[in-house]
MMTF fields as JSON, N, C-alpha, C and O atoms, coordinates in Angstrom:
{
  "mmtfVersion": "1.0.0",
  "mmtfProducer": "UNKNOWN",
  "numBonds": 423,
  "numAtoms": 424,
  "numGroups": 106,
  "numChains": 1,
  "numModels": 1,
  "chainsPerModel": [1],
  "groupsPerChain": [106],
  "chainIdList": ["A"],
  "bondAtomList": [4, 2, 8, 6, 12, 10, 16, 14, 20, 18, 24, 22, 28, 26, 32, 30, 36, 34, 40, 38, 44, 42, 48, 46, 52, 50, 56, 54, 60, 58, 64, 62, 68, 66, 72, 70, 76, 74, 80, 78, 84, 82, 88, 86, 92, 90, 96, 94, 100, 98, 104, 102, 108, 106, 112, 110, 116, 114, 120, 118, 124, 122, 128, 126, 132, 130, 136, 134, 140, 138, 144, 142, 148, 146, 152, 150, 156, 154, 160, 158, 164, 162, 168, 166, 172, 170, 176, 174, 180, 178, 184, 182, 188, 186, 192, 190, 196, 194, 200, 198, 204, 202, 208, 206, 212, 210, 216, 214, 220, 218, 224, 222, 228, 226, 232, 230, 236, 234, 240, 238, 244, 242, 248, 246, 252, 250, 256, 254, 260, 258, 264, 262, 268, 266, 272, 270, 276, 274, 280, 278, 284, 282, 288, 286, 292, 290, 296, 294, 300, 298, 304, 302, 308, 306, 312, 310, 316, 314, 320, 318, 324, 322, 328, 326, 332, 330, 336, 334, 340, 338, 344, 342, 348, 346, 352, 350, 356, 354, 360, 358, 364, 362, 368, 366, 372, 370, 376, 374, 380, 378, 384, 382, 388, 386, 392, 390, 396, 394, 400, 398, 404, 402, 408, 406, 412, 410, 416, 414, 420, 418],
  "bondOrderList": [1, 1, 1, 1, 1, 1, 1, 1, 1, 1, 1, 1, 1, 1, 1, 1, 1, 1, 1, 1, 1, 1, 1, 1, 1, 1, 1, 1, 1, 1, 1, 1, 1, 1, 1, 1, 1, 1, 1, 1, 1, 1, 1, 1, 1, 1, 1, 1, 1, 1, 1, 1, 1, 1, 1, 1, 1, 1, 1, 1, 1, 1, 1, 1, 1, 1, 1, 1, 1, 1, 1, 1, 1, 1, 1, 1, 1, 1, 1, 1, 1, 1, 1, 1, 1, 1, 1, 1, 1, 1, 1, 1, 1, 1, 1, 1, 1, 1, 1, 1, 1, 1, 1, 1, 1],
  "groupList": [{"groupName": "UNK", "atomNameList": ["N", "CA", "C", "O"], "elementList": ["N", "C", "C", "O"], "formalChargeList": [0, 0, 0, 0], "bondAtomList": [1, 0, 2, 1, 3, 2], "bondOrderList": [1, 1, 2], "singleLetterCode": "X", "chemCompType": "L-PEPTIDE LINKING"}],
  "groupTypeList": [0, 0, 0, 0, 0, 0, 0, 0, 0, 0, 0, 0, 0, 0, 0, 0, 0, 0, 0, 0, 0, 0, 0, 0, 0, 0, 0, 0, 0, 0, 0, 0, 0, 0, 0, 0, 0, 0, 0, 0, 0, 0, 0, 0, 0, 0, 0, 0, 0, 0, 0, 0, 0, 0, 0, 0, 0, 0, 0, 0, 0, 0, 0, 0, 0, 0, 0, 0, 0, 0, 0, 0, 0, 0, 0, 0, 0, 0, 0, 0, 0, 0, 0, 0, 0, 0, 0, 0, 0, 0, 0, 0, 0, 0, 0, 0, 0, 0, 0, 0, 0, 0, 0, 0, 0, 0],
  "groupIdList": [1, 2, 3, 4, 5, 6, 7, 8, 9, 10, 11, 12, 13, 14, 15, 16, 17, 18, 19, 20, 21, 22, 23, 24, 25, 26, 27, 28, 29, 30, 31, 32, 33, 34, 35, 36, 37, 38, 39, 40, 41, 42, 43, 44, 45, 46, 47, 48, 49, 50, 51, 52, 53, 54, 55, 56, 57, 58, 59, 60, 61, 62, 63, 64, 65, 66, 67, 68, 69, 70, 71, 72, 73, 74, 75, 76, 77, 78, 79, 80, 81, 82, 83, 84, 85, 86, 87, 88, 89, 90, 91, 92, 93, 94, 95, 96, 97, 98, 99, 100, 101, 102, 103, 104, 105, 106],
  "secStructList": [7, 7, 6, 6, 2, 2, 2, 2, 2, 2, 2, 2, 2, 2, 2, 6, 2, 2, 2, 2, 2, 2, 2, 2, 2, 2, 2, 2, 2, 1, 7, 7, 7, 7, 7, 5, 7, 7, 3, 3, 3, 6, 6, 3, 3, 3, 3, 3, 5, 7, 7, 1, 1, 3, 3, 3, 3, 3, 3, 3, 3, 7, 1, 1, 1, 7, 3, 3, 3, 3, 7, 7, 5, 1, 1, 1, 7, 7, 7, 3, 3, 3, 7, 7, 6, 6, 7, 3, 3, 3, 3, 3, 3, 3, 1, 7, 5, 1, 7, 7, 3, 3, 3, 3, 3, 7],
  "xCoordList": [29.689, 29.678, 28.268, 27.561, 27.9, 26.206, 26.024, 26.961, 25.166, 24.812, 25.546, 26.202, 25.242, 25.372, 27.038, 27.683, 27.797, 29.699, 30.15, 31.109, 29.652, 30.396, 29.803, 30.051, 28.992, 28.482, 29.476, 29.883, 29.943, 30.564, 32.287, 33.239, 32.298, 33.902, 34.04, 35.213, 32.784, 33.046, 32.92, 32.908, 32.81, 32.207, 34.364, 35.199, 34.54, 35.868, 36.874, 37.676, 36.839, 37.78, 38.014, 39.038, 36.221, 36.245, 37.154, 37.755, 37.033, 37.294, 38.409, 38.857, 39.635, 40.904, 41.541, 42.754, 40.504, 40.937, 41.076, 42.127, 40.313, 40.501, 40.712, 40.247, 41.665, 42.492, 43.485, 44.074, 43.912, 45.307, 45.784, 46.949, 44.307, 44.521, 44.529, 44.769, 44.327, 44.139, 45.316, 45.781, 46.371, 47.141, 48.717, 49.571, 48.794, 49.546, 49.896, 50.723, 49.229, 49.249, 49.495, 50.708, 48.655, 49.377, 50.774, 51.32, 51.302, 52.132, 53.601, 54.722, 53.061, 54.081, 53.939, 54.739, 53.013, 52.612, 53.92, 54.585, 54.032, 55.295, 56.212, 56.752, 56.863, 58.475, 58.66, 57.932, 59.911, 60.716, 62.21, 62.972, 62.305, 63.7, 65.092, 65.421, 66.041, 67.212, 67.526, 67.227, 68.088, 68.617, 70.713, 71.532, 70.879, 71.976, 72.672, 72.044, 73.962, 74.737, 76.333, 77.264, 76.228, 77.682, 79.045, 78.84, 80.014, 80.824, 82.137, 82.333, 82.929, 84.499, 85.063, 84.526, 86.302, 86.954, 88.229, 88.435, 89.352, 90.831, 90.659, 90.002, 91.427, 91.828, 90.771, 90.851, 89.34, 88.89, 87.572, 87.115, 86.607, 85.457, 84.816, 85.516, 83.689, 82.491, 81.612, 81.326, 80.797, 79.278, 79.205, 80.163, 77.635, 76.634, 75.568, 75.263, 74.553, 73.864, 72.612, 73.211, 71.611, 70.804, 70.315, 69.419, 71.027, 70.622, 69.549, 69.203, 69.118, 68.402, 68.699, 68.204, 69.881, 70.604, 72.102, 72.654, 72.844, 74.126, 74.168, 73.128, 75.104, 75.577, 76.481, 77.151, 76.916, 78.411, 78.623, 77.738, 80.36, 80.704, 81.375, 82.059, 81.626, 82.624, 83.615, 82.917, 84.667, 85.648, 86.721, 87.41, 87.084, 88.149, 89.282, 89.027, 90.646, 91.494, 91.936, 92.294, 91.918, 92.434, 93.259, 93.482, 94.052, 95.67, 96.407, 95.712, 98.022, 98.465, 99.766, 100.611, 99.453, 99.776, 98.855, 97.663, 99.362, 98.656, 98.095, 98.902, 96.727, 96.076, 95.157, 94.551, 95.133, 94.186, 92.746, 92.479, 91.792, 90.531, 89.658, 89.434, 89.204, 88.238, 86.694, 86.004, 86.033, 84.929, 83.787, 83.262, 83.556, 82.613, 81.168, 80.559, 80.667, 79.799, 78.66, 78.965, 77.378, 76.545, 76.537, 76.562, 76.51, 76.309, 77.768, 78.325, 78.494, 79.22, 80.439, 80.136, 81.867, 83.253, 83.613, 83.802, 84.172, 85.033, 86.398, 87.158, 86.196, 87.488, 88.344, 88.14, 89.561, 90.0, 90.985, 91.23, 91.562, 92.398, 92.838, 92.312, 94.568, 95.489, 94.852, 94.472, 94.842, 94.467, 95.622, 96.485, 95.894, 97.231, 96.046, 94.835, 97.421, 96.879, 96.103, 96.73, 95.0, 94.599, 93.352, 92.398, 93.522, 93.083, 91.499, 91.073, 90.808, 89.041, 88.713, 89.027, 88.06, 88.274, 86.392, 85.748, 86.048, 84.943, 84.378, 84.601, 84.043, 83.681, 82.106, 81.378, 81.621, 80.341, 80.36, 81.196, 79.336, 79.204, 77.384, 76.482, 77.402, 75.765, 75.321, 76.039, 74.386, 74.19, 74.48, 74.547, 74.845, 75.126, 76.18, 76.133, 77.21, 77.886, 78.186, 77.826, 78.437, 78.203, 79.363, 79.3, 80.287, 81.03, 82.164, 82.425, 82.679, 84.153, 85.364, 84.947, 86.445, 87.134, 88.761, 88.763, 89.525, 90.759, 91.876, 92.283, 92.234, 93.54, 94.834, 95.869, 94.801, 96.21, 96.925, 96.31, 98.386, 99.232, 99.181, 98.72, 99.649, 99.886, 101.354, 101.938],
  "yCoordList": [112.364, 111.58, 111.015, 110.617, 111.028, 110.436, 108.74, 107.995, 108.472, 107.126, 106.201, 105.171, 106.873, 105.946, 106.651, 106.007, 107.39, 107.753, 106.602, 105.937, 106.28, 105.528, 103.776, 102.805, 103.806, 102.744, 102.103, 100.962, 103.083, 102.588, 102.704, 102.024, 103.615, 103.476, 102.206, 101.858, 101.11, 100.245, 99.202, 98.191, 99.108, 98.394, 98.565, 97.693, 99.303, 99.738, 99.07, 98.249, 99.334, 98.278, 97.091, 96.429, 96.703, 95.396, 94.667, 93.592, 95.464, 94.765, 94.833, 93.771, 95.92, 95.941, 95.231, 95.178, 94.617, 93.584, 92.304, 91.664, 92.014, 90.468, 90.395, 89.483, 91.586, 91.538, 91.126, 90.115, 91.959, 91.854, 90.536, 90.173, 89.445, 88.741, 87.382, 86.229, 87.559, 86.465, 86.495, 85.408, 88.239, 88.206, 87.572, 87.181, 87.595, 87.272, 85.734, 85.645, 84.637, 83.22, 83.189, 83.039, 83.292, 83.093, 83.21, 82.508, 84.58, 84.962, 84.329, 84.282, 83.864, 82.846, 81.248, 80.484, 80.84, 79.691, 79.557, 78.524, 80.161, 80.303, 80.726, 80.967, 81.033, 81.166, 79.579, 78.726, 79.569, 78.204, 78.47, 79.434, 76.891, 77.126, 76.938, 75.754, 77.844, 76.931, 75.791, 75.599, 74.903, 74.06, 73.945, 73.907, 73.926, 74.105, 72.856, 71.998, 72.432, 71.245, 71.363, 71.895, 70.673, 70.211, 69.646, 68.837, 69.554, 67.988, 68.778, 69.9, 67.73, 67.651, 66.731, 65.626, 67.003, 65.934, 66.506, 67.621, 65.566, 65.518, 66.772, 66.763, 67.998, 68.853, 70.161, 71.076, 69.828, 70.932, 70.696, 69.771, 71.551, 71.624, 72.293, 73.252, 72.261, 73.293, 73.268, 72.618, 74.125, 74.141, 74.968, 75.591, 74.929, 75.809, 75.411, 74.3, 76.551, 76.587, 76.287, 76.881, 75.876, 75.893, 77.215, 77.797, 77.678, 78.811, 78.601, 77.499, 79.811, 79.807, 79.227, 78.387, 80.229, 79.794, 79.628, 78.603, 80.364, 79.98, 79.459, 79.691, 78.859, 78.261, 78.724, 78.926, 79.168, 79.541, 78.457, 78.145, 77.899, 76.981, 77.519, 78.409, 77.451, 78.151, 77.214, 76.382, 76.968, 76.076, 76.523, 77.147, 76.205, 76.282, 74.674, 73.482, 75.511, 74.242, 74.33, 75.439, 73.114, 72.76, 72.381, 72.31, 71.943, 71.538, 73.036, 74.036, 73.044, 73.715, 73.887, 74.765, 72.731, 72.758, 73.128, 73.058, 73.684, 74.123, 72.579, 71.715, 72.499, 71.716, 72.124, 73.193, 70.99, 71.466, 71.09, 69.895, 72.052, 71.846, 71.684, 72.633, 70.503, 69.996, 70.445, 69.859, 71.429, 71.543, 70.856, 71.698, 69.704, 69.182, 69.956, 69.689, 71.19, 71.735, 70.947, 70.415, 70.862, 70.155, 70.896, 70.032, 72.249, 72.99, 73.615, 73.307, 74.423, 74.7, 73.728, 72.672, 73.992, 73.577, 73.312, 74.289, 71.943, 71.775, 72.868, 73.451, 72.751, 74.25, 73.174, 72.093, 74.329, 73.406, 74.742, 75.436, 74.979, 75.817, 75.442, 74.744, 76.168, 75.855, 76.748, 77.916, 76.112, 76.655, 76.898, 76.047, 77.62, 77.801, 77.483, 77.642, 76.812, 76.048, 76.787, 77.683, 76.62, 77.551, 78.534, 78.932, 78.858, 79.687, 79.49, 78.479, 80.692, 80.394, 80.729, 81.878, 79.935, 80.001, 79.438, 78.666, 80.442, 80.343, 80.583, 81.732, 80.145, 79.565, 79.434, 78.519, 80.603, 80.651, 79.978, 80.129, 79.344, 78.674, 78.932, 79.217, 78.766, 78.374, 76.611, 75.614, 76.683, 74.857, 74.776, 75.867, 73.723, 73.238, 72.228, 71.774, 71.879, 70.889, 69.489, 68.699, 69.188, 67.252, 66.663, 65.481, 67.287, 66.814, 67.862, 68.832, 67.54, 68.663, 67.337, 66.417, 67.57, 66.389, 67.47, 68.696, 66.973, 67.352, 66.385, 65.262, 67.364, 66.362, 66.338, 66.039, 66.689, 66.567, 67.949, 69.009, 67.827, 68.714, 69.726, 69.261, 71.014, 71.947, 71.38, 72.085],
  "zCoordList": [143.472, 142.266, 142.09, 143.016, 140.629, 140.717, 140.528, 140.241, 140.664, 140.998, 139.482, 139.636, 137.968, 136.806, 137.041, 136.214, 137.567, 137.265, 138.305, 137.913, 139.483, 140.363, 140.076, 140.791, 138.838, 138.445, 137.824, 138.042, 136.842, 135.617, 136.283, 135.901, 137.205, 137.851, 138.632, 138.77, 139.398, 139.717, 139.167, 139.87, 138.013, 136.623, 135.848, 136.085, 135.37, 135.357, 136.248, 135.804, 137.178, 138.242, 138.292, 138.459, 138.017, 138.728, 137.126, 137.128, 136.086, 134.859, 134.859, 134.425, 135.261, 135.604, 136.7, 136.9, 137.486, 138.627, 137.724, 137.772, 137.116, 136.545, 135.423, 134.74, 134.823, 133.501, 134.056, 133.674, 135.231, 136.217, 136.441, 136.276, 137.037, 138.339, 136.772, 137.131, 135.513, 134.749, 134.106, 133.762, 133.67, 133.432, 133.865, 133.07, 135.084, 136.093, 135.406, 134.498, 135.899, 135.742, 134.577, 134.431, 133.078, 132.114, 131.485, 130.634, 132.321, 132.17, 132.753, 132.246, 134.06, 134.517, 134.302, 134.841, 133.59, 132.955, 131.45, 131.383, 130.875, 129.931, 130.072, 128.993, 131.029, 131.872, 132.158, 132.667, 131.624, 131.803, 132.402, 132.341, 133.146, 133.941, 133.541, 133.461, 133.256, 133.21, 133.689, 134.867, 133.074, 133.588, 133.68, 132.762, 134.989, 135.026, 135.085, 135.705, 134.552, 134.351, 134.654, 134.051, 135.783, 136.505, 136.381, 135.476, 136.614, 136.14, 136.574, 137.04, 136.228, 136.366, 135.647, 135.584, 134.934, 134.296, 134.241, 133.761, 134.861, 135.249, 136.177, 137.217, 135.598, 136.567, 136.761, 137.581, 135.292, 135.631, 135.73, 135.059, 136.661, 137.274, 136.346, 136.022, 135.671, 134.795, 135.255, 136.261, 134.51, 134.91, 133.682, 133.224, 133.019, 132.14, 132.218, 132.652, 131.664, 131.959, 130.576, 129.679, 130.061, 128.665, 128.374, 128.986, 127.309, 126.877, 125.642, 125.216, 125.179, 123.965, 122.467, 121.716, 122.458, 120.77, 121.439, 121.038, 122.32, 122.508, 124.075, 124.692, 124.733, 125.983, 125.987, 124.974, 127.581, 127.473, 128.846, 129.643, 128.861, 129.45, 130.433, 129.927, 131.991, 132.835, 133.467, 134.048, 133.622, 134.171, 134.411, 133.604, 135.831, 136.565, 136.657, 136.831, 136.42, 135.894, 137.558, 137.954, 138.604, 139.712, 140.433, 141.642, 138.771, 138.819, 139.312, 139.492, 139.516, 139.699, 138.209, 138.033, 137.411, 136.016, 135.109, 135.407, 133.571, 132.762, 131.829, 131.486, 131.566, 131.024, 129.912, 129.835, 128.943, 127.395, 127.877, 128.002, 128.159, 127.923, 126.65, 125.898, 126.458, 125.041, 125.051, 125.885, 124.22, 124.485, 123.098, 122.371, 122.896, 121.499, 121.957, 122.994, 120.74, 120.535, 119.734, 118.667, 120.216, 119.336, 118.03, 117.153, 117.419, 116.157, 116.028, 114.974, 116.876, 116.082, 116.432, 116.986, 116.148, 116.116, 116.772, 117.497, 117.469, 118.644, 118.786, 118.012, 120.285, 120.788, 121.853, 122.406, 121.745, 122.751, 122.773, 121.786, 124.291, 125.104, 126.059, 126.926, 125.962, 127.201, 128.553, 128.48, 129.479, 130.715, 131.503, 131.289, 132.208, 133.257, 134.254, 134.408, 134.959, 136.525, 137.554, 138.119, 137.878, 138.965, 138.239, 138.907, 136.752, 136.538, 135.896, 135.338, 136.133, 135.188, 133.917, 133.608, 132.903, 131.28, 131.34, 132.051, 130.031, 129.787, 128.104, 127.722, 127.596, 126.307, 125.789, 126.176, 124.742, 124.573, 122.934, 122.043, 122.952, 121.123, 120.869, 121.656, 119.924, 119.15, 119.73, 119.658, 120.098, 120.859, 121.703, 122.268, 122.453, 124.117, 123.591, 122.448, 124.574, 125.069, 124.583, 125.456, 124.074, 124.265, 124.979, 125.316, 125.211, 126.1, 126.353, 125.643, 127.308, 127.861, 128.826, 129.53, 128.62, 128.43, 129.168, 129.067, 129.599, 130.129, 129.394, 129.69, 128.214, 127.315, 128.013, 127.416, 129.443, 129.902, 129.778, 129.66, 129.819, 129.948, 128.53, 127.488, 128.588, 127.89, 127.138, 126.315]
}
């Protein structure tokens, strides 16, 4: 190889080294974390997680009776579903949460 080809091939590199090494950080500089959110109320345990445009809610009813789970959506419609005892129910809307509530018996 002549002196000006291995010039410009290490000239080349070095410029693909620190496109790489600048790309990297920016790139993980704008990745953000979920934040995940806990709780329990009467018989059932949830968790979700902050999504973009929708949240979905996961909860397990702990009773061994069937119970009404309340879910108040910040944007869309409050929901609410019979749970059989024991069993896992999960619920996606537009917005997050403002509260989840155990109305008691079926």
């Amino acid at each position: 190889m002549s002196i000006t080809k291995r010039a410009i091939a290490v000239v080349t590199g070095t410029a693909a080294v620190a496109i790489m090494t600048t790309a990297g950080p920016a790139a993980a500089a704008t990745a953000t974390t979920m934040s995940t959110h806990r709780g329990t109320s009467g018989c059932f345990s949830w968790s979700c997680a902050d999504g973009n445009v929708t949240t979905a809610v996961y909860s397990h009813n702990t009773c061994s009776s069937a119970h009404k789970i309340h879910i108040s959506w910040s944007v869309a419609a409050d929901y609410e579903q019979c749970v059989a005892g024991g069993a896992h129910f999960n619920s996606r809307a537009v917005g997050g949460p403002t509260a989840i509530k155990d109305y008691g018996r079926c």
